[in-house]
MARVEXMAR-689030 format. One record per residue (C-alpha): residue number from 1; x, y, z; residue in three letters. Coordinates in steps of 0.5 Angstrom, whole numbers, plus 500, padded with zeros to 3 digits. Layout:
<pts>
+-----+-----+-----+-----+-----+
|   i |   u |   v |   w |  aa |
+-----+-----+-----+-----+-----+
| NUM |   X |   Y |   Z | ALA |
...
+-----+-----+-----+-----+-----+
</pts>
This chain:
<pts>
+-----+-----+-----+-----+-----+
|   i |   u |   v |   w |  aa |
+-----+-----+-----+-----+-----+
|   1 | 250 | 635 | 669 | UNK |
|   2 | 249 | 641 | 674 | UNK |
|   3 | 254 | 645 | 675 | UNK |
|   4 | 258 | 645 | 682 | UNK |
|   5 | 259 | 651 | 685 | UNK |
|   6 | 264 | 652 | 691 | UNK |
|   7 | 261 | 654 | 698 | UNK |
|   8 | 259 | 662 | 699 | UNK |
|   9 | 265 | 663 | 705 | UNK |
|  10 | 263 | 666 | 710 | UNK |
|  11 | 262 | 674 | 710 | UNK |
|  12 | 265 | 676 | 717 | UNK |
|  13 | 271 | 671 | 715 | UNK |
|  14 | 273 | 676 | 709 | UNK |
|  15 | 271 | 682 | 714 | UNK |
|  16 | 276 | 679 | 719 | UNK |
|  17 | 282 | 678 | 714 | UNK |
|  18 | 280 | 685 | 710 | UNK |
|  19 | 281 | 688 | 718 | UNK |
|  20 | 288 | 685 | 719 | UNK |
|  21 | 291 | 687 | 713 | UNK |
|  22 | 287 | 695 | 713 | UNK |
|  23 | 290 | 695 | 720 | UNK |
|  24 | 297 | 692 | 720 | UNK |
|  25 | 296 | 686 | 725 | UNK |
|  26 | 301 | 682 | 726 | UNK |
|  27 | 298 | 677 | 730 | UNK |
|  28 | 293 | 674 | 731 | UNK |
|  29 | 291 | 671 | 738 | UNK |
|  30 | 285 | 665 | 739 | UNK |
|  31 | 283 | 665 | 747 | UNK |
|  32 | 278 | 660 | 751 | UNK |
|  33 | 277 | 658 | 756 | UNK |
|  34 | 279 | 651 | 761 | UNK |
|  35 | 273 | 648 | 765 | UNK |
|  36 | 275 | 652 | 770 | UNK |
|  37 | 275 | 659 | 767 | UNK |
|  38 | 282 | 660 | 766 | UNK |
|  39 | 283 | 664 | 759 | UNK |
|  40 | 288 | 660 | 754 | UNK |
|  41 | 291 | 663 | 748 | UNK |
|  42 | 294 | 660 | 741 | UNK |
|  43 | 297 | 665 | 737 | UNK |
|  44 | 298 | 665 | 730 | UNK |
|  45 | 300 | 670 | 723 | UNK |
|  46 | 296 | 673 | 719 | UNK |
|  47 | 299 | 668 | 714 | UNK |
|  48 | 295 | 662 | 717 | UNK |
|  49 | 289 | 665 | 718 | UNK |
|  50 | 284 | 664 | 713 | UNK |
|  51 | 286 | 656 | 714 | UNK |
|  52 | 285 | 658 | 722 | UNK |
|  53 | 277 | 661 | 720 | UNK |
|  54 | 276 | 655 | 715 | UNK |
|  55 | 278 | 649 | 717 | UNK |
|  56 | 280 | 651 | 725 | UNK |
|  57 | 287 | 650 | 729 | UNK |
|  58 | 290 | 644 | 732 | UNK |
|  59 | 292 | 643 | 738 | UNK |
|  60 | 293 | 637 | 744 | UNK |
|  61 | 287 | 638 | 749 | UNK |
|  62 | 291 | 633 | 754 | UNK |
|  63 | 295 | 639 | 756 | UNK |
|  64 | 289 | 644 | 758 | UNK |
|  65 | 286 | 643 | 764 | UNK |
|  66 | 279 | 639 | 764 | UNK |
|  67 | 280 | 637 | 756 | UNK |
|  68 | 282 | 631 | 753 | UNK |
|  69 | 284 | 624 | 756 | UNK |
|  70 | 293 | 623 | 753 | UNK |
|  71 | 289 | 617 | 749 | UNK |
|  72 | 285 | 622 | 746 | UNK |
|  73 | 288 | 629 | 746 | UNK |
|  74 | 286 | 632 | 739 | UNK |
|  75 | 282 | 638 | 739 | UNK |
|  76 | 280 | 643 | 734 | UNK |
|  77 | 279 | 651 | 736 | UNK |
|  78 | 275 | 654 | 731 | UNK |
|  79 | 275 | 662 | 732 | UNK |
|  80 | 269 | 666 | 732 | UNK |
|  81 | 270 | 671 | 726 | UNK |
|  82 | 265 | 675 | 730 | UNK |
|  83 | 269 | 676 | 737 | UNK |
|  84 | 274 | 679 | 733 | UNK |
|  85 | 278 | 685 | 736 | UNK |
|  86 | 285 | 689 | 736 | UNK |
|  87 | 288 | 689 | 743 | UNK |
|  88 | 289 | 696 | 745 | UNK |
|  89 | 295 | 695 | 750 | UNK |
|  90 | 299 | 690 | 746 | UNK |
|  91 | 304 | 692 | 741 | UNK |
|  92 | 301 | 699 | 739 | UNK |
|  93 | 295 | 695 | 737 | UNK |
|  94 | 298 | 691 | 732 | UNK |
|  95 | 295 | 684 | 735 | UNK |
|  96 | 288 | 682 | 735 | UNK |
|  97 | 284 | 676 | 738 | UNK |
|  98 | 278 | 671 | 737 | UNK |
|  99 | 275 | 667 | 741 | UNK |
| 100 | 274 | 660 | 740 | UNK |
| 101 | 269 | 654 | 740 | UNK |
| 102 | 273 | 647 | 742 | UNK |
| 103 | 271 | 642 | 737 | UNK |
| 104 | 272 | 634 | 737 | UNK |
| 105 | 277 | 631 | 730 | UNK |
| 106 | 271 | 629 | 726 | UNK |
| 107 | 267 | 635 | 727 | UNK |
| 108 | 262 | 635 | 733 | UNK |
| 109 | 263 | 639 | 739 | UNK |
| 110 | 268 | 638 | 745 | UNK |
| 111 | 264 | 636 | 751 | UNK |
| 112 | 270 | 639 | 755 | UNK |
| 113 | 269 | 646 | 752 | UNK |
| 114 | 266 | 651 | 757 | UNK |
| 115 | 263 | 655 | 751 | UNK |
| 116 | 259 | 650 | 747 | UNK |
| 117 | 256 | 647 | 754 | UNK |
| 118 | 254 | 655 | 755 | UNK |
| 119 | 252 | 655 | 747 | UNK |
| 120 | 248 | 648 | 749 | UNK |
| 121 | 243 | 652 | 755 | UNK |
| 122 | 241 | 657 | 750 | UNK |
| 123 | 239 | 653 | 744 | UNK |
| 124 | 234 | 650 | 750 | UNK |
| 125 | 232 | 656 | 753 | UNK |
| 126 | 232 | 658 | 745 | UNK |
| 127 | 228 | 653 | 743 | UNK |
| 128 | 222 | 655 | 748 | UNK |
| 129 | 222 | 662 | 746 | UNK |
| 130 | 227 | 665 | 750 | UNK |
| 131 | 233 | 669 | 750 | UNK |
| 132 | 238 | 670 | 756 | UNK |
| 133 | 241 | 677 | 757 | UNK |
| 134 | 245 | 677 | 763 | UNK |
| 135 | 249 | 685 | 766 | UNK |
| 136 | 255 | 683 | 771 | UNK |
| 137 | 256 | 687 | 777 | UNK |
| 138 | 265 | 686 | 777 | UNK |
| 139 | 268 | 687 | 783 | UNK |
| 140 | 275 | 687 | 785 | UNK |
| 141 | 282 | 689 | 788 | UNK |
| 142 | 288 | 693 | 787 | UNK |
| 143 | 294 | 691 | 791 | UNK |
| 144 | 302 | 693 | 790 | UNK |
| 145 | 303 | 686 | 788 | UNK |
| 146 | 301 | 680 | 788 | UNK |
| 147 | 306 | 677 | 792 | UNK |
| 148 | 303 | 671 | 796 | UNK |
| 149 | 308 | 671 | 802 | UNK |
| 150 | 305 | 678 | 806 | UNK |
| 151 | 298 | 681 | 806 | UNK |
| 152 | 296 | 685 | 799 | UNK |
| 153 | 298 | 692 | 801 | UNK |
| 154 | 293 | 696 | 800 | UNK |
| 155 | 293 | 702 | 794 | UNK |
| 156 | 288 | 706 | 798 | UNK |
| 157 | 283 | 708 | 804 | UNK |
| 158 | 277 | 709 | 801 | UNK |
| 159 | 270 | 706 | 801 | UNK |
| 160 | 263 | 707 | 797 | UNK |
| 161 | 263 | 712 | 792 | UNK |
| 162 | 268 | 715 | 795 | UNK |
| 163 | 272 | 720 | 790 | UNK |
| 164 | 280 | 720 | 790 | UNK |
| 165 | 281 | 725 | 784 | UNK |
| 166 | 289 | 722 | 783 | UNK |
| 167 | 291 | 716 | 785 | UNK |
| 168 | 293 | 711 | 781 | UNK |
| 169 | 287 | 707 | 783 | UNK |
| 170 | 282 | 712 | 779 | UNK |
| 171 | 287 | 713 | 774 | UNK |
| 172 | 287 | 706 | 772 | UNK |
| 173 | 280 | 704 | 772 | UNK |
| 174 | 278 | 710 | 769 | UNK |
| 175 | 284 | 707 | 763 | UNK |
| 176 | 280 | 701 | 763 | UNK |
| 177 | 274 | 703 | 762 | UNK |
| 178 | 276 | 708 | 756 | UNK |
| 179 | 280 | 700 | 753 | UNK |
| 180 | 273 | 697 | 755 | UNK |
| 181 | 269 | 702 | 751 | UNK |
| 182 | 275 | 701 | 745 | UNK |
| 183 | 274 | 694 | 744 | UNK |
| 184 | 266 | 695 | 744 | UNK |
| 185 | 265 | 692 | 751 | UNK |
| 186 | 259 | 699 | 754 | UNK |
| 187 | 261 | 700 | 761 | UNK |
| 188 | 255 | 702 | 766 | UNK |
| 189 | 258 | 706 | 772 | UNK |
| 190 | 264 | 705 | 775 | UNK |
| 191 | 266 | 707 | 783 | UNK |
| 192 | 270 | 705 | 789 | UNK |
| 193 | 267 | 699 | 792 | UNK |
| 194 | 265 | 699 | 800 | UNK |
| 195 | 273 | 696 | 802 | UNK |
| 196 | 279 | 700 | 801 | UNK |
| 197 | 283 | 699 | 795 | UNK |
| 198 | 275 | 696 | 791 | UNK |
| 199 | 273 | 698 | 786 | UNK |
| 200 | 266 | 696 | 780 | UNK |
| 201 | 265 | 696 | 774 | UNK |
| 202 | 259 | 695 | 771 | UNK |
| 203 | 258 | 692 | 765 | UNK |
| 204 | 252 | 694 | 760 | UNK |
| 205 | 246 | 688 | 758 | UNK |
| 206 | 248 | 684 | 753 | UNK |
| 207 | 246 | 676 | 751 | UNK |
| 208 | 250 | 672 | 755 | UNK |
| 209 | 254 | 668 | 751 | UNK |
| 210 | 256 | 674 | 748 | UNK |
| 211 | 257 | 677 | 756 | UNK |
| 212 | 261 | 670 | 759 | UNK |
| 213 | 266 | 673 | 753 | UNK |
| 214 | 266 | 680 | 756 | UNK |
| 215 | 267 | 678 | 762 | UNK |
| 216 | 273 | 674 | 759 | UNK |
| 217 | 276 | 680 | 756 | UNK |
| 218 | 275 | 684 | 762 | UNK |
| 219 | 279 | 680 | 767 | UNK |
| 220 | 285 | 681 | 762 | UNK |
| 221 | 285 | 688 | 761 | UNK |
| 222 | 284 | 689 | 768 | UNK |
| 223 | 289 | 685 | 770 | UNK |
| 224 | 294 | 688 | 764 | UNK |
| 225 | 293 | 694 | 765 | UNK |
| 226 | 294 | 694 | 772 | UNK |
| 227 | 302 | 690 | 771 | UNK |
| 228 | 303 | 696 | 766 | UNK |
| 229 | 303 | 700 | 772 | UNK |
| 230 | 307 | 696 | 777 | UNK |
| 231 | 300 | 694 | 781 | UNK |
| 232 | 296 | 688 | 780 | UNK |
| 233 | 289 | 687 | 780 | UNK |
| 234 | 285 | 681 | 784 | UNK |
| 235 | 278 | 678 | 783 | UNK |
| 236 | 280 | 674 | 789 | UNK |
| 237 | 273 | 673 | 792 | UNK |
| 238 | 276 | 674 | 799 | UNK |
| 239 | 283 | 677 | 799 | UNK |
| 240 | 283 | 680 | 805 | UNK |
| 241 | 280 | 679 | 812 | UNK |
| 242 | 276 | 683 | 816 | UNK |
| 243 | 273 | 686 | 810 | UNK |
| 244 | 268 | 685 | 805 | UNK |
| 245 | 270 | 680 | 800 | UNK |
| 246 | 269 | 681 | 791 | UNK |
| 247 | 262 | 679 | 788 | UNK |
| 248 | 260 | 679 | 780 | UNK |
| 249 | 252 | 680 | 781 | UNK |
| 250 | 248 | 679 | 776 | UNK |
| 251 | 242 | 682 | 773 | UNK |
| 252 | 238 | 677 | 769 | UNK |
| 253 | 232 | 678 | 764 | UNK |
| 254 | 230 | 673 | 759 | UNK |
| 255 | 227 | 676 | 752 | UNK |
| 256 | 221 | 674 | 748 | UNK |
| 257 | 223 | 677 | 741 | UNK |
| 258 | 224 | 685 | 743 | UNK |
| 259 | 220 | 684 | 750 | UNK |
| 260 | 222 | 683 | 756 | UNK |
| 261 | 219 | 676 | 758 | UNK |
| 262 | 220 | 678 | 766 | UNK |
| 263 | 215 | 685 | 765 | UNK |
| 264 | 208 | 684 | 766 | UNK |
| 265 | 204 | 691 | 767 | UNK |
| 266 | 200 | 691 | 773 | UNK |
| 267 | 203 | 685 | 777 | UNK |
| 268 | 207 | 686 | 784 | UNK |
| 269 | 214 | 689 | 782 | UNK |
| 270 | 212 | 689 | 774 | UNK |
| 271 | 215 | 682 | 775 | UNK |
| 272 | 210 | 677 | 770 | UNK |
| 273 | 210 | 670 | 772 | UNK |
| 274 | 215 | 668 | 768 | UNK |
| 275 | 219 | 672 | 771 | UNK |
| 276 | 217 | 669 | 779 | UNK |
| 277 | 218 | 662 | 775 | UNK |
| 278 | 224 | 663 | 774 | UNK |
| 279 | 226 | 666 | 780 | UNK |
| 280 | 223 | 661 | 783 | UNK |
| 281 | 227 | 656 | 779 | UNK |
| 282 | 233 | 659 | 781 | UNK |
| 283 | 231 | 659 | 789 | UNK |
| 284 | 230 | 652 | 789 | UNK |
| 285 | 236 | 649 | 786 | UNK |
| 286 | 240 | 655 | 789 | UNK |
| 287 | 244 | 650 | 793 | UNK |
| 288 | 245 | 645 | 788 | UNK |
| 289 | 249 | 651 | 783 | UNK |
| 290 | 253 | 654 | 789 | UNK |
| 291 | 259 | 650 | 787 | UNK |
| 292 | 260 | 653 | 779 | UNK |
| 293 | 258 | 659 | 782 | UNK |
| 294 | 263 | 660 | 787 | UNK |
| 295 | 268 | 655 | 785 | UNK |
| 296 | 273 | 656 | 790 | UNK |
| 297 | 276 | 654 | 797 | UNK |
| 298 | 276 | 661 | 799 | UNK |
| 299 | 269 | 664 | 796 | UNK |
| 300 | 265 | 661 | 802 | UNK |
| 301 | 269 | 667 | 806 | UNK |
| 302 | 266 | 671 | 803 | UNK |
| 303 | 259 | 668 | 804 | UNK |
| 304 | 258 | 669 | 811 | UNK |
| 305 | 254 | 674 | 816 | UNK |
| 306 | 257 | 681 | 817 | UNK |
| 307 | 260 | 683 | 811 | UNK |
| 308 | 253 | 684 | 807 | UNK |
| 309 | 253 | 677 | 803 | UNK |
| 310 | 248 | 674 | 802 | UNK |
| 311 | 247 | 666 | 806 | UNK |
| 312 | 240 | 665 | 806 | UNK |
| 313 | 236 | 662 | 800 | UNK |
| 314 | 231 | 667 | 799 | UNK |
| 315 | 228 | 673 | 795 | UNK |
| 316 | 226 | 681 | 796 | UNK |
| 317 | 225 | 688 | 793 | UNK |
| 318 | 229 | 693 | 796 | UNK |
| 319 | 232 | 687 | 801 | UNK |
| 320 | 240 | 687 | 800 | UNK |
| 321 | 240 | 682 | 805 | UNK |
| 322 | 236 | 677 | 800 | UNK |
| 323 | 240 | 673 | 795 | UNK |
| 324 | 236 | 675 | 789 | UNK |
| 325 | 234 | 682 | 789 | UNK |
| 326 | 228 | 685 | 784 | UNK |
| 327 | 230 | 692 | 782 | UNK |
| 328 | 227 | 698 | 782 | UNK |
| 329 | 224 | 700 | 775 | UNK |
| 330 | 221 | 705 | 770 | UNK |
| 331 | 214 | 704 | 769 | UNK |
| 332 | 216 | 707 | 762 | UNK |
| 333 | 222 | 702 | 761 | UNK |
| 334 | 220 | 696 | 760 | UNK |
| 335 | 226 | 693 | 759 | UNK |
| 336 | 229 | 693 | 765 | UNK |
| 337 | 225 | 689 | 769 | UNK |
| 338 | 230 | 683 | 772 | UNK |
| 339 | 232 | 679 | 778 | UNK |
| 340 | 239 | 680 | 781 | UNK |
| 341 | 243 | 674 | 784 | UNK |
| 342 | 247 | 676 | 788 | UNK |
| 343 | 252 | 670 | 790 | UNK |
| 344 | 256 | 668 | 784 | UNK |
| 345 | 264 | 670 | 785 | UNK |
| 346 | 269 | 674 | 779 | UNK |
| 347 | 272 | 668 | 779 | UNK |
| 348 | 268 | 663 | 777 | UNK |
| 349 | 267 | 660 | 769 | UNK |
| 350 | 262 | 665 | 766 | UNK |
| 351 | 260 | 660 | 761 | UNK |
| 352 | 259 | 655 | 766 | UNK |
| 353 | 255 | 659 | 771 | UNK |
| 354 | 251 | 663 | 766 | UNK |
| 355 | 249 | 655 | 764 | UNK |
| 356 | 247 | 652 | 771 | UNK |
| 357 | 244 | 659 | 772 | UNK |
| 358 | 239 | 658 | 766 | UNK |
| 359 | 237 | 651 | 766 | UNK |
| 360 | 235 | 652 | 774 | UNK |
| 361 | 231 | 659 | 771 | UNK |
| 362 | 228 | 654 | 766 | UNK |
| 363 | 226 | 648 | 769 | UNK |
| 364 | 223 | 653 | 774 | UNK |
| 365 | 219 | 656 | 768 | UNK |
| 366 | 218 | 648 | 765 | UNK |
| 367 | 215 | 646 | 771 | UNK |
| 368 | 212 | 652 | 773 | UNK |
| 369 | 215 | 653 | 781 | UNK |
| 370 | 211 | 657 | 786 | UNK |
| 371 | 215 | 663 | 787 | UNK |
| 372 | 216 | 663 | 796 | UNK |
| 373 | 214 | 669 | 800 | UNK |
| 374 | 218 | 675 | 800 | UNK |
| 375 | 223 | 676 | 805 | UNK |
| 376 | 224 | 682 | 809 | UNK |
| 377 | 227 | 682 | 814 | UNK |
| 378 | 235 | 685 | 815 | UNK |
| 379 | 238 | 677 | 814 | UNK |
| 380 | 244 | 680 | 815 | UNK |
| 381 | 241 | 680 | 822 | UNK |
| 382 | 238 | 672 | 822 | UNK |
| 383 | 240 | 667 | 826 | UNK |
| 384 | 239 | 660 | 824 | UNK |
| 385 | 233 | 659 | 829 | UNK |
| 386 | 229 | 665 | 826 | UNK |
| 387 | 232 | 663 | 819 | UNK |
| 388 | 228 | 656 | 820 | UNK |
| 389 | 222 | 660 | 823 | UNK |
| 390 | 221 | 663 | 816 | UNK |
| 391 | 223 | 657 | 812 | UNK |
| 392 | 229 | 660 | 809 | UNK |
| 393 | 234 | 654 | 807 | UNK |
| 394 | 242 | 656 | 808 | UNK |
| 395 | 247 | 657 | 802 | UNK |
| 396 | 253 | 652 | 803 | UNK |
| 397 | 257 | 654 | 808 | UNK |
| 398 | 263 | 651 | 805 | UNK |
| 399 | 265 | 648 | 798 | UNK |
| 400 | 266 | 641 | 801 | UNK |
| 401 | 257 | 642 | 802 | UNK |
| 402 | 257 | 646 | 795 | UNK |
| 403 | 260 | 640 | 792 | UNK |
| 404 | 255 | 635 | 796 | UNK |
| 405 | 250 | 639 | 794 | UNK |
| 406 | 253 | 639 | 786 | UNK |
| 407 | 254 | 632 | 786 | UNK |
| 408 | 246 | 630 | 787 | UNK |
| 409 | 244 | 635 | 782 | UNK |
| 410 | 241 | 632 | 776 | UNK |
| 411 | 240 | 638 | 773 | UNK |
| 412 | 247 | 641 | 774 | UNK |
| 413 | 249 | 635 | 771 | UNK |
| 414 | 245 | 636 | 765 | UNK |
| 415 | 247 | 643 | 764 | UNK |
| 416 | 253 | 641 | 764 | UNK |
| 417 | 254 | 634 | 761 | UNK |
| 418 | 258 | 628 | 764 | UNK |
| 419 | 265 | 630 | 762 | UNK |
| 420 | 266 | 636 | 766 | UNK |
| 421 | 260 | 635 | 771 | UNK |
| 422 | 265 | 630 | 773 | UNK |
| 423 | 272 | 632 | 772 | UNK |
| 424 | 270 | 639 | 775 | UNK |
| 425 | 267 | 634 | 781 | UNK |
| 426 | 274 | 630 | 781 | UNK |
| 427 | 278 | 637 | 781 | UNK |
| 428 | 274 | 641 | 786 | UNK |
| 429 | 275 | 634 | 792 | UNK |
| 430 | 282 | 635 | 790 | UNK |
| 431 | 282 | 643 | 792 | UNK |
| 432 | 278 | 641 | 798 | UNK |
| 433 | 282 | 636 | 801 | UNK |
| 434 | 289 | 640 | 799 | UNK |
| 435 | 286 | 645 | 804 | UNK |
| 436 | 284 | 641 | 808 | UNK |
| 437 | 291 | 639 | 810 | UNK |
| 438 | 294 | 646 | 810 | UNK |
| 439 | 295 | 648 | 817 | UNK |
| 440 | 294 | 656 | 818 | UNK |
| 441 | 297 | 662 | 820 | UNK |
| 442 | 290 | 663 | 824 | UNK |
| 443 | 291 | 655 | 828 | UNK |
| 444 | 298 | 656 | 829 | UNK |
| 445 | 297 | 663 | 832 | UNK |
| 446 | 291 | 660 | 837 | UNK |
| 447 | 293 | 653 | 839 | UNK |
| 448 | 300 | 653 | 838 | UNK |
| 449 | 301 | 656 | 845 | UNK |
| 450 | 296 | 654 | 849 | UNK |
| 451 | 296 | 647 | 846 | UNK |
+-----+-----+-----+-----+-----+
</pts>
């Protein structure tokens, strides 16, 4: 008879449980996300956690937004041993966390689980010989408080690039920065963005799934930080009128193996056609994503004329005004080559935006789409008629349009998958009419004195 063997455990399992006992961690906390990019944590000891590792944690998934039905509530988080670090703000660093994939009691993975939708695109795109790489641009506020009675109070007066040597804003984004690098997340640049109290932090390039958990751990930090200071800390993507609102531009690249499939020597803007099929991929269904990638009431604020967002479907070079950009490169730094997509929010789902973001590159790519003609005119300056002389489609000007444009969307369907394309479809009409109902400071001021 042939002897059993026991399974071979998996080797960073044992370099996660070697690196809690070396380093003294006393907790261990397991973080993903709900359908609407809000971050969850379950704790656990030590003592509980090669179990965690191997068999997963159970937990009722009919408490968390857009999981399971009450009939249906167990899940399972199965940490992912490679997310492992410590927290550096927390406990003197004695905590550490993981993120995790959500799974169904037999085994299969949760529909619900934004993570699994991200890791499904990319099995796609891996399977025709791509890999995604994704580097975002985070733009935020820092307010005295987060008290939702009165306006933000602003912490500065400063605009872009400005240099304010010893404000609490600069100290705390150079402290985030140093925290970020800890915990192994490269930092680009960093700078005082355009409004006053709004600042950047670029991240470095990195594969997506990897980068949607970045931007998950960079939300939080940013935010804690900011609470240990008595400040707080907004990804709001339009906190304050009359100013420009907070984007997350995206780099984007696909790679084949070690080459950048969007460089090709000798063609226009070193973008090979790859590159023009997605973008194009991108450009068509642009509208039909926009609710993912700018999923709240208050994102279409943001996207209107005067305050250098973009709001028509078009595409440029050195053109800021376009939605996506191709930017400048090296010759000699082929790697670089990338489009940047300029409309997504800091406060959308990363894992879901970066899935929708992908399959419309894709199926440019599967179905080779001829790439538009460039736009170069200032489009901040457009109105709607010159608009439609060059044939450029507006984004949604409201969520309500964004939602319409969604719910016609086979493909944002099936990056998605049926269970949270339709609950994300339910809970976004239940935000609009909410808002719908509210009667603003703006109305009362304008009609009730005259009407």
């Amino acid at each position: 008879m042939t002897p059993q063997h026991e399974p071979s455990r998996d080797p960073q399992h044992d370099y996660v449980l070697r690196a809690v006992e070396e380093r003294g961690v006393r907790l261990i906390r397991l973080w993903f996300t709900d359908v609407l990019g809000q971050l969850k944590s379950v704790a656990i000891s030590p003592a509980e956690l090669e179990t965690a590792l191997e068999e997963g944690m159970h937990f009722d998934g009919s408490a968390i937004d857009g999981f399971s039905r009450i009939q249906e509530s167990d899940v399972l988080a199965r940490p992912d041993a490679s997310t492992f670090e410590l927290l550096p703000w927390a406990d003197g660093g004695s905590t550490g966390r993981m993120f995790c994939d959500i799974y169904n009691p037999h085994g299969s993975p949760f529909d619900g689980d934004p993570r699994h939708v991200l890791r499904r695109n990319l099995k796609k795109a891996r399977e025709a010989g791509y890999a995604f790489f994704v580097a975002p641009e985070m733009e935020f506020f820092y307010f005295a408080d987060g008290e939702p009675t009165h306006q933000p109070k602003l912490l500065d007066s400063g605009g872009y690039f400005d240099l304010t040597t010893s404000d609490v804003a600069s100290d705390l984004r150079r402290e985030t920065i140093s925290v970020l690098e800890t915990m192994g997340i490269p930092v680009e640049y960093s700078f005082h963005e355009d409004s006053p109290s709004q600042h950047e932090i670029d991240l470095r390039y990195t594969e997506a799934l990897s980068m949607a958990d970045q931007i998950m751990t960079f939300r939080l930090v940013v935010r804690e930080l900011a609470l240990e200071r008595g400040r707080f800390a907004s990804f709001m993507p339009k906190p304050l009128a009359g100013m420009q609102g907070s984007g997350m531009h995206l780099h984007l690249s696909l790679f084949d193996h070690e080459d950048n499939a969007f460089h090709a020597d000798g063609a226009q803007y070193s973008l090979s056609q790859t590159g023009r099929q997605f973008t194009a991929g991108l450009l068509h269904h642009a509208r039909e994503i926009t609710a993912v990638t700018n999923q709240l009431v208050n994102s279409y604020k943001r996207l209107v004329v005067g305050y250098e967002a973009p709001t028509w479907v078009s595409w440029a070079q050195n053109n800021r005004s376009a939605l996506i950009r191709v930017p400048v490169t090296r010759p000699d730094k082929t790697s670089s080559t990338r489009i940047e997509y300029r409309a997504p929010d800091p406060a959308c789902n990363p894992y879901l935006a970066f899935s929708v973001i992908l399959a419309a590159g894709m199926k440019g790519i599967k179905e080779g789409y001829d790439l538009p003609t460039e736009t170069t005119e200032n489009l901040f300056e457009v109105d709607a008629g010159r608009a439609a002389e060059l044939g450029l489609a507006p984004l949604p000007a409201s969520l309500a349009e964004a939602l319409d444009e969604m719910e016609r969307s086979e493909l944002v369907h099936e990056a998605l998958g049926d269970h949270i394309f339709e609950w994300f479809l339910r809970n976004k009409r239940s935000e609009w009419q909410g808002y719908k109902a509210h009667v603003s400071q703006w109305e009362l001021e304008r009609y009730l004195p005259s009407w």
